[in-house]
N, CA, C and O atoms as a GROMACS GRO file, in nm:
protein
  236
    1UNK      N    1   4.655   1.262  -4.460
    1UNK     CA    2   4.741   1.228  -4.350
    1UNK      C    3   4.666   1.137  -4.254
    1UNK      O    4   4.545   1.150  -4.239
    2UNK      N    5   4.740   1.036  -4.181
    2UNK     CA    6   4.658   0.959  -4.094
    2UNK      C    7   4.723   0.983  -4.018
    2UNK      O    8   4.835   1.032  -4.030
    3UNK      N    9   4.655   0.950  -3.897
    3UNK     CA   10   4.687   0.958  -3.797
    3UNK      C   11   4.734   0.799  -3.703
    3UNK      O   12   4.665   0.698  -3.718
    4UNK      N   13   4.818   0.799  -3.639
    4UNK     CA   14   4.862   0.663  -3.548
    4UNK      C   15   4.754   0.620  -3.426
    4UNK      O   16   4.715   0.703  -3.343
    5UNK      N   17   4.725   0.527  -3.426
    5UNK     CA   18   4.657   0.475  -3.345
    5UNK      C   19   4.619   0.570  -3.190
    5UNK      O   20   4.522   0.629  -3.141
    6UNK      N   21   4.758   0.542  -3.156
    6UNK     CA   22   4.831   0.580  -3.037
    6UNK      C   23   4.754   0.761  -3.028
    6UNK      O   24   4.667   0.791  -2.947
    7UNK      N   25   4.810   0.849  -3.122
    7UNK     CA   26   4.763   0.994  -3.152
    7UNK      C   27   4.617   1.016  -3.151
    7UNK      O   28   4.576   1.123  -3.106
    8UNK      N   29   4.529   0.925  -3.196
    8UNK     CA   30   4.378   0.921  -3.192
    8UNK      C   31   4.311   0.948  -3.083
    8UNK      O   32   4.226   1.031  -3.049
    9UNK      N   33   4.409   0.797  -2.999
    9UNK     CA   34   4.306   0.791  -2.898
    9UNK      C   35   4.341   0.899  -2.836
    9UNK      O   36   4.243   0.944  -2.777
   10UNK      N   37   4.441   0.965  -2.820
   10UNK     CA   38   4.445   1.067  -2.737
   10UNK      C   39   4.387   1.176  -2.745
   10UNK      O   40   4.342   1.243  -2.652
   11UNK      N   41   4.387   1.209  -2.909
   11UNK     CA   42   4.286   1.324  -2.946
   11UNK      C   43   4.126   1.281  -2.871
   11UNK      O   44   4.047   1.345  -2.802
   12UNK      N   45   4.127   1.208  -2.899
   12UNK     CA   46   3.969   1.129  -2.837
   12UNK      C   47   3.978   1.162  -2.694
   12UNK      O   48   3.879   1.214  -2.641
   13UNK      N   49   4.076   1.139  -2.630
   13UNK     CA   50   4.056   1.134  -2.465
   13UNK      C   51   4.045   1.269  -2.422
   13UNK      O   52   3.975   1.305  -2.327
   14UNK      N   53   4.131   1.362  -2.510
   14UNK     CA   54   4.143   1.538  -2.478
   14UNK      C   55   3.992   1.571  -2.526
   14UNK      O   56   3.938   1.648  -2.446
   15UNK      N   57   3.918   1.538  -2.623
   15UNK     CA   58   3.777   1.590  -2.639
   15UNK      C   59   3.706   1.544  -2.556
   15UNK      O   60   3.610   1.613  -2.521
   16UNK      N   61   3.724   1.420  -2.501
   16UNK     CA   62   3.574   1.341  -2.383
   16UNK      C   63   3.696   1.396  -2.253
   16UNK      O   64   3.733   1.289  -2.205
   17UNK      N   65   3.731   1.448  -2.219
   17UNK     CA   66   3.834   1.523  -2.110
   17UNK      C   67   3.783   1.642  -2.094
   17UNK      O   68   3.734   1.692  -1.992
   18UNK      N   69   3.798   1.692  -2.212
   18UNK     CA   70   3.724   1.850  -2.201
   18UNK      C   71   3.578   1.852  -2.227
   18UNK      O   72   3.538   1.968  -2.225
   19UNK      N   73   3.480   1.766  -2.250
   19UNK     CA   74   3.337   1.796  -2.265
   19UNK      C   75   3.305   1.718  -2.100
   19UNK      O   76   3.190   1.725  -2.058
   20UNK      N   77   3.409   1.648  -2.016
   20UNK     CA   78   3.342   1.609  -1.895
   20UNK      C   79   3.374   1.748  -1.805
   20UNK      O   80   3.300   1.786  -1.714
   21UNK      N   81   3.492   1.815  -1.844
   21UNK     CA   82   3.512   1.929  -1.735
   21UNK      C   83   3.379   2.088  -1.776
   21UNK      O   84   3.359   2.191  -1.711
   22UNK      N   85   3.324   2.046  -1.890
   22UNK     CA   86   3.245   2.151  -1.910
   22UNK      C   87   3.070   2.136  -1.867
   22UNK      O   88   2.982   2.221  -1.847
   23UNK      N   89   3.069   1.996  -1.864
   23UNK     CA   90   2.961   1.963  -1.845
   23UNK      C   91   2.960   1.885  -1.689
   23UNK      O   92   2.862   1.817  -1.660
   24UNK      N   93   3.044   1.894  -1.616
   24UNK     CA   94   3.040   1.844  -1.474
   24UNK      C   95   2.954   1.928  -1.382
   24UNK      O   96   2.940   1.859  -1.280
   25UNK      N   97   2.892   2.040  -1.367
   25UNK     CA   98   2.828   2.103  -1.321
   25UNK      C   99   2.690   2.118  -1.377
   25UNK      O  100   2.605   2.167  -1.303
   26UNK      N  101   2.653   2.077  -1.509
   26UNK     CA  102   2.512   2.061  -1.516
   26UNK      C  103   2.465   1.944  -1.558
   26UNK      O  104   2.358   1.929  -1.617
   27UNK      N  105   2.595   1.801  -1.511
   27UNK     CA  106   2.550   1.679  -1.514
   27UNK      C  107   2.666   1.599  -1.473
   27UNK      O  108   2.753   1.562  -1.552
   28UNK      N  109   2.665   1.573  -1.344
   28UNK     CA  110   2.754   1.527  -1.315
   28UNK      C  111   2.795   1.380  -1.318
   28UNK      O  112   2.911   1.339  -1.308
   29UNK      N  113   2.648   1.278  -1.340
   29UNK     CA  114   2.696   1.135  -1.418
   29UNK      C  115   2.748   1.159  -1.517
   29UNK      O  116   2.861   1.117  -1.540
   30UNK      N  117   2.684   1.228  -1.598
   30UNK     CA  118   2.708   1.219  -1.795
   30UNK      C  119   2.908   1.243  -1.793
   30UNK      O  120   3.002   1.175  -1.835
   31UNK      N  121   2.899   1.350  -1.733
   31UNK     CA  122   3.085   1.390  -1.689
   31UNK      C  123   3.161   1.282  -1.630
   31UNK      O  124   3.282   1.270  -1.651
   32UNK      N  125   3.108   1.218  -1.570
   32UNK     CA  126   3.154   1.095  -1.501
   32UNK      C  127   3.154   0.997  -1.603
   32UNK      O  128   3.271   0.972  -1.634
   33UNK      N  129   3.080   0.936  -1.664
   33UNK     CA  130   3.044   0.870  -1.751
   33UNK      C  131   3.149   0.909  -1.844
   33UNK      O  132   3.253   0.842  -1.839
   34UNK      N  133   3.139   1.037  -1.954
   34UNK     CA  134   3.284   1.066  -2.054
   34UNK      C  135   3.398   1.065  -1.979
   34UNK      O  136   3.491   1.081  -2.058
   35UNK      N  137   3.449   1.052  -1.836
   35UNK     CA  138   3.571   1.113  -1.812
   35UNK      C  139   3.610   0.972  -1.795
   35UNK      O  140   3.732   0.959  -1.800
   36UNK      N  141   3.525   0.829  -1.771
   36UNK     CA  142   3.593   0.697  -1.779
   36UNK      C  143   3.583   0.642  -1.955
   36UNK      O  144   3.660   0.562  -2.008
   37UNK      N  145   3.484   0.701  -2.009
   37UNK     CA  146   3.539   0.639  -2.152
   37UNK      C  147   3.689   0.730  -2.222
   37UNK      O  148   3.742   0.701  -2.330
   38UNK      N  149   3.741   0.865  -2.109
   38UNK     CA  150   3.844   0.873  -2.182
   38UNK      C  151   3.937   0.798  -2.143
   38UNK      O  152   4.024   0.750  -2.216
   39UNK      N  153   3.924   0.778  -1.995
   39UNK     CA  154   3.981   0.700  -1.975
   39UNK      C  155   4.072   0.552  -2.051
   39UNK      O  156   4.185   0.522  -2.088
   40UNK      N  157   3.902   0.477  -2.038
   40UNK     CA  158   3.937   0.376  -2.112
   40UNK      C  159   3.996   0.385  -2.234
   40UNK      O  160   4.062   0.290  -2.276
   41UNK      N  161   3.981   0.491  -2.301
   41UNK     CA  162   4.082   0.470  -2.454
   41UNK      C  163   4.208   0.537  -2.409
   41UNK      O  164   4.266   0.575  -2.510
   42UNK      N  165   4.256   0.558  -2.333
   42UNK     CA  166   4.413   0.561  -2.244
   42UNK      C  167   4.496   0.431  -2.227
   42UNK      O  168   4.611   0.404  -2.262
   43UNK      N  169   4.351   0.322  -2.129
   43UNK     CA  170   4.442   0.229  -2.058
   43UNK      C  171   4.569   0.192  -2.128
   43UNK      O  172   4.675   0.206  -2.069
   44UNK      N  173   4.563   0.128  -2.300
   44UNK     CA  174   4.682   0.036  -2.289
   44UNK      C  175   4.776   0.134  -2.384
   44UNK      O  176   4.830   0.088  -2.485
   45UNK      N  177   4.793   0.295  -2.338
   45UNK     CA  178   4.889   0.367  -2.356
   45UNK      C  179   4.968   0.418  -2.256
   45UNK      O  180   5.060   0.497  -2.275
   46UNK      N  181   4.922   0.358  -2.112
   46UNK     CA  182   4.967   0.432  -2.035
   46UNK      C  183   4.969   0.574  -1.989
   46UNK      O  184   5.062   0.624  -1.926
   47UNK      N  185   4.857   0.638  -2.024
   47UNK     CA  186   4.867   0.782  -2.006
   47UNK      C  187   4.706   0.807  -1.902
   47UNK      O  188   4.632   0.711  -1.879
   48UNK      N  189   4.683   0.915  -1.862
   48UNK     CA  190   4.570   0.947  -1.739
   48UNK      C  191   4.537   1.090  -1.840
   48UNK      O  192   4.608   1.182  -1.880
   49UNK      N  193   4.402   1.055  -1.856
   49UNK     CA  194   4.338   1.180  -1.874
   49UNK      C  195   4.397   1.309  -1.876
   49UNK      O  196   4.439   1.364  -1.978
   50UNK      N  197   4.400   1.360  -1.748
   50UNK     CA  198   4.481   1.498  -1.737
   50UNK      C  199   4.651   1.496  -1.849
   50UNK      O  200   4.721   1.588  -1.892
   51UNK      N  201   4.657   1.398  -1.856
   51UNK     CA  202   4.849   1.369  -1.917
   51UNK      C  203   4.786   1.373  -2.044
   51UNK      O  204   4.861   1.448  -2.106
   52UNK      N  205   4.705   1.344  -2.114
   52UNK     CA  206   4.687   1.340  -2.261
   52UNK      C  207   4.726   1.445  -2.366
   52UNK      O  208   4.750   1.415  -2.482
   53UNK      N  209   4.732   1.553  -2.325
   53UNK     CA  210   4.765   1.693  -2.397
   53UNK      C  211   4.947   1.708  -2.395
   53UNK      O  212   5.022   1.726  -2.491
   54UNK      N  213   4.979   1.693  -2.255
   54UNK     CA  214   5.100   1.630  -2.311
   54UNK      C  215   5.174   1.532  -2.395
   54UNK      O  216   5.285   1.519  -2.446
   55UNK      N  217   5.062   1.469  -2.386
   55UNK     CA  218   5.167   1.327  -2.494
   55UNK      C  219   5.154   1.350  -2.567
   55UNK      O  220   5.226   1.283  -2.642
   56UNK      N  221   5.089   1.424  -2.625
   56UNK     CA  222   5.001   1.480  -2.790
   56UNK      C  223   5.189   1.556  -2.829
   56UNK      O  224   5.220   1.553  -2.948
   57UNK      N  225   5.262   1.598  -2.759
   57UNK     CA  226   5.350   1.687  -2.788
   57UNK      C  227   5.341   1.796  -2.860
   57UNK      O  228   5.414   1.813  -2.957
   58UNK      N  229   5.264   1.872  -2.827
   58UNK     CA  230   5.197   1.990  -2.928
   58UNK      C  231   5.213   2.094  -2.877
   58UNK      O  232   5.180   2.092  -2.758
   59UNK      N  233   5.260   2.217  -2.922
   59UNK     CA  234   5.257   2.347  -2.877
   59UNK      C  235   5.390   2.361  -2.787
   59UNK      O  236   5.416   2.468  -2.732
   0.00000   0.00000   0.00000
């Protein structure tokens, strides 16, 4: 099964989403740092970090 472009990056943004909220307290560049590369694999979907789990339409 493949996956769509679109579905990737988001899986991608929900893992560097959730390793910046776990690791923001014992490194708060490095968290900073993953929470704009999830960013950036968002921009040209239109979606924000926190929104990614929704668009996933899952559950």
């Amino acid at each position: 099964m493949s996956l769509s472009d679109r579905r990737e990056d988001l899986l991608i943004a929900v893992a560097l989403t959730e390793f910046s909220v776990h690791y923001e307290q014992a490194d708060p560049e490095l968290a900073e740092h993953v929470l704009q590369l999830a960013a950036d694999r968002l921009v040209g979907h239109d979606v924000e970090p926190a929104e990614a789990v929704d668009a996933l339409e899952i559950g």
